[in-house]
N, C-alpha and C positions, 0 to 999 in steps of 0.2 A: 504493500500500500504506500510503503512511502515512494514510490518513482511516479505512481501514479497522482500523490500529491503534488511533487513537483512538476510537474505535468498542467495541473490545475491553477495553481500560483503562477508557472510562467504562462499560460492563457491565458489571467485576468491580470499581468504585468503589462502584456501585449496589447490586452481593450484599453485598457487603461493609460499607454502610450498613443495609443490610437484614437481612442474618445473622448479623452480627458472625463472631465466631467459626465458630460451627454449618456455615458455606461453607470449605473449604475448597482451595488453590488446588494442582491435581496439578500436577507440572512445574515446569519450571524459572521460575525470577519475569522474567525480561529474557532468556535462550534460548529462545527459543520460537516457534513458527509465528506470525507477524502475527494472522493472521484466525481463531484457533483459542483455544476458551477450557475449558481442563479445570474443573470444578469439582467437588467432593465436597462432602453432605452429609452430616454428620455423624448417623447412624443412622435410615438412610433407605435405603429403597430406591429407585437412579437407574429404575429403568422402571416403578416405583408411579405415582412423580411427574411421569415422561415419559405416563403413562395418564391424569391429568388433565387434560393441556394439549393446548388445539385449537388445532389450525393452527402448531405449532412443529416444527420438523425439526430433531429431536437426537439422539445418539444416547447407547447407555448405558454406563459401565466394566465391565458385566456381562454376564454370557450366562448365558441357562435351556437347560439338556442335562436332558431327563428330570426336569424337577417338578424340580429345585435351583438356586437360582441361585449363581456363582459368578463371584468376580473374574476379570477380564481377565488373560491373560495380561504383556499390557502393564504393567498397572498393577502385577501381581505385579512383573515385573522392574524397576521404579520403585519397590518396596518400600513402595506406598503400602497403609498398613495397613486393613485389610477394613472396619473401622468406620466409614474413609470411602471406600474405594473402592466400595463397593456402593454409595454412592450417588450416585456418577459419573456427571455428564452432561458429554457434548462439544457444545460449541457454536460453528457455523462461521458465521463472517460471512461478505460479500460485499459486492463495490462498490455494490448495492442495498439493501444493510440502511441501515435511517434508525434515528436515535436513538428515534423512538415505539416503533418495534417492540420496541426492547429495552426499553425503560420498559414495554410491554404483556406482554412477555416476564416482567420481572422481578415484575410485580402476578398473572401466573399460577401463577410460581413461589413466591411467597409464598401464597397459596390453595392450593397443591396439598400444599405443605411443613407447611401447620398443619394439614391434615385431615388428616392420617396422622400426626400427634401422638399 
């Protein structure tokens, strides 16, 4: 578990070089699942941004019921505010993720996060 944390840390070093601010991190900063990385963008929608990227498996802080999307439950009782919880991506490593994929990961994320500027 621990490669797999540092795996984790350098993908939200990388957003966070990348988005500054605009990323921001659900959850607790050192409580946290190892392999599991919450992130919020800040006025974005998480399944817009999950709709341009090929080949990643994430998922989103949101759910569409009937033509509305709406924060997760979750993230509600985490009190993380809709601005950035809608645009909630989960992102799970695994003893297989190598650092390219998230370096490829993060160069899609930034394409998919400026076209919907």
């Amino acid at each position: 578990m621990e490669s797999i944390w540092q795996l984790r840390e350098f993908f939200w070093n990388l957003l966070q070089e990348r988005f500054g601010n605009r990323a921001v991190l659900n959850g607790h900063p050192d409580t946290r699942l190892r392999n599991t990385l919450n992130v919020g963008f800040l006025g974005r929608v998480g399944s817009e941004i999950l709709a341009r990227m090929e080949g990643v498996a994430a998922s989103t802080g949101s759910a569409c019921h009937s033509g509305s999307v709406e924060l997760s439950p979750v993230l509600k009782a985490m009190k993380v505010p809709p601005e950035i919880g809608m645009g909630a991506i989960r992102f799970s490593l695994g003893r297989m993720t190598t650092r390219e994929e998230i370096e490829a990961t993060v160069a899609q994320l930034t394409d998919a996060v400026s076209v919907l500027a």
